[in-house]
N, C-alpha and C positions, 0 to 999 in steps of 0.2 A: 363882510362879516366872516371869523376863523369860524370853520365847518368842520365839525368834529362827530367823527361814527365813533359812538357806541357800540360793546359786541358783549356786552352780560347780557343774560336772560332777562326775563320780566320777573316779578313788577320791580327789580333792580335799575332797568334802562331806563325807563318812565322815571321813575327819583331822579337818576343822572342826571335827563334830560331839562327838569326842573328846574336843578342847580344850574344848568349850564345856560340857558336860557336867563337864568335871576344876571350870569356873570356876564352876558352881552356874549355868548355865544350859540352859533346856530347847530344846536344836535340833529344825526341823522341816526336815525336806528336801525340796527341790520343785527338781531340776537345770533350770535354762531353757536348756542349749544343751550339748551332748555331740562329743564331738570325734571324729574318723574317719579312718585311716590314706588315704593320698593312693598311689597306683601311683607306683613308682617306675622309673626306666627304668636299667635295669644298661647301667652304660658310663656314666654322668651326672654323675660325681663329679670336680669340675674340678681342676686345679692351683690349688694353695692353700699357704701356709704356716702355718697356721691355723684353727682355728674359730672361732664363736661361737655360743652357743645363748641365745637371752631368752626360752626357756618350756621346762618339764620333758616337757613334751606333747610337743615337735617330737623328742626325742630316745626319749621311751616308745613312738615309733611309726615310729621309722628302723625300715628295714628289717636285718639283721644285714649284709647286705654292704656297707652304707653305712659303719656303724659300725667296721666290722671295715677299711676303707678308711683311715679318716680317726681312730683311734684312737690312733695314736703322734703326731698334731702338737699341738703346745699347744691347751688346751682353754678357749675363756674364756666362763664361766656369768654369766649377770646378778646371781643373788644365789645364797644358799645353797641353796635346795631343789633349785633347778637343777641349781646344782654336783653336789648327791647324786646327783639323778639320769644325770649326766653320768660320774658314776663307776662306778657302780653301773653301768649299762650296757654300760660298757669303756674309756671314754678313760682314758689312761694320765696325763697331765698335766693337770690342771684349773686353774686359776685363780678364784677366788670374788669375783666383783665387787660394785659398791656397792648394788645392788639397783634399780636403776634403767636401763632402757634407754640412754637418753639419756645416760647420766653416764660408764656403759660405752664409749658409744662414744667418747667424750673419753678417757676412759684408756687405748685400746688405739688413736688412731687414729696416735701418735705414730711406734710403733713398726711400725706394720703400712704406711705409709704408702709405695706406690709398688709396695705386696707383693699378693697375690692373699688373699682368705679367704671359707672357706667358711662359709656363712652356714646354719643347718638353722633352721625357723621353719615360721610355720602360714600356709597361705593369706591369712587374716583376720591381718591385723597392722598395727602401730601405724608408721608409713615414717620419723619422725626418726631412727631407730635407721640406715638405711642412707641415708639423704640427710645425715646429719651426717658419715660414713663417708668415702664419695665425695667430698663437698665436704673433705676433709683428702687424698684423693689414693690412698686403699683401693679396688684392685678389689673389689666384692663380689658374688660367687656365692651369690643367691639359692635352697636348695633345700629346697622346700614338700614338708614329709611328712607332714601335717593339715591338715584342715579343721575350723571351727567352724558346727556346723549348732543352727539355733532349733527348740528341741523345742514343742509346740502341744499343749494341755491345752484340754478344755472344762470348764465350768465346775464340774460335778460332782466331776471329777478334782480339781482344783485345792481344793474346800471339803473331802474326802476327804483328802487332803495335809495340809491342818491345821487334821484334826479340825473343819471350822464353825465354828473359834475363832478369834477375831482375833490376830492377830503384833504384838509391841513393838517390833518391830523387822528388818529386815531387812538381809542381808549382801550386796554387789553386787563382783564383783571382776574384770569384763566390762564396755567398752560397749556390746556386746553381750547382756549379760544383762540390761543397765540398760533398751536398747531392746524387748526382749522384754517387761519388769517392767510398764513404762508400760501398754500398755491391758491388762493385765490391772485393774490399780489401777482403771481405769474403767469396766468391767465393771460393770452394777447388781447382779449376783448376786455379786460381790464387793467391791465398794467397801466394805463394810462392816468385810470381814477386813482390808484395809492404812487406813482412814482412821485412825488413832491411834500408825499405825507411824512410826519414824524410819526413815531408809534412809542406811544408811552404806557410803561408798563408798573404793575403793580408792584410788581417784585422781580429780584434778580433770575430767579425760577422761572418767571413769567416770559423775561425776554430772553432768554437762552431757548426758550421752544420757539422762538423768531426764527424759521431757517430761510436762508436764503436773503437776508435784508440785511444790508452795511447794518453794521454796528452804530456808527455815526449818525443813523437816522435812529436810533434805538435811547428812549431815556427812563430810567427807572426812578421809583418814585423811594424819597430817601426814607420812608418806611410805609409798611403794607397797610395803609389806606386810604380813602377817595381825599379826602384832602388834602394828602400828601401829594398824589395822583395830578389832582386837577390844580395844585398848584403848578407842576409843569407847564401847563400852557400858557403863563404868564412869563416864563423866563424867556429871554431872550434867543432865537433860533440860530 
């Protein structure tokens, strides 16, 4: 059976693990980086006609007054899981975009343009999303309700994690996870569990923070999400 780690946080790994399990494969879970609610300051929630959210995380870790603030203005999610999570929360309006940062903000920068929007996201994040914004004429209110901290394993833990057996593969859907991944891979007490593996990555972003691993073991996923992802491991190695 293709043995496949996992390195997103929870309860993101546990979903993965589900699917990949339904798909006849054996997940091993090893999270490299866990995500942490941010203090938030009551009074902070700015004039907006608008949201945006481009991760499930910045909205699983609003505080309820936030939420409870900015729950009746259109709600505009990056893809669907977001969206879920965006409802499932409380917003009352969602909008389910194209699953891309980037493409999001092209869709929404039309109509937003000249307008104020609050923006909920995690410390750690990708900037085209608000610099494509801005440059169309969008004030954006930035407000961080997570952070993404690198979880640190030694080497025990980590041959404990999977079993002393080598992985076919592995799941990366962080550049962050991806930078974490790297010296592990180097590690002499572990080089031995990733040298055979592929490392399939969410996005081109994702594998370019791969340092140190042929390229040729490196495949990204022909758009940024799990489906696209886990269809990799059907293709041909």
């Amino acid at each position: 059976m293709v043995r496949v780690l996992v390195t997103r946080p929870e309860p993101g790994a546990s979903r993965t693990a589900r699917r990949l399990e339904a798909q006849g494969f054996q997940p091993v879970l090893l999270p490299l980086t866990e995500t942490a609610a941010l203090p938030f300051e009551r009074g902070a929630v700015p004039p907006a006609v608008a949201v945006a959210v481009t991760s499930a995380n910045a909205v699983r870790h609003a505080p309820k007054e936030l939420i409870a603030a900015l729950a009746a203005l259109p709600c505009h999610a990056v893809g669907k899981r977001t969206a879920e999570a965006c409802r499932t929360t409380g917003f009352l309006s969602v909008a389910e975009g194209p699953g891309d940062a980037g493409a999001l903000a092209d869709a929404i920068s039309g109509e937003l343009a000249g307008k104020d929007l609050a923006y909920l996201c995690g410390r750690v994040r990708f900037p085209a999303f608000e610099q494509r914004l801005a440059t169309a004429g969008v004030r954006v209110h930035a407000i961080e309700t997570y952070d993404t901290v690198r979880l640190t394993y030694a080497d025990a833990e980590i041959a404990a994690h999977l079993s002393n057996r080598p992985v076919d593969a592995v799941l990366l859907y962080s550049a962050k996870a991806a930078e974490a991944l790297s010296p592990l891979t180097r590690r002499p007490a572990l080089r031995g569990l990733f040298e055979k593996a592929a490392f399939l990555a969410l996005s081109a972003r994702v594998g370019n923070a791969l340092d140190g691993i042929g390229g040729e073991k490196i495949r990204v996923a022909s758009q940024p999400d799990e489906d696209a992802l886990l269809a990799l491991l059907s293709l041909p190695g």
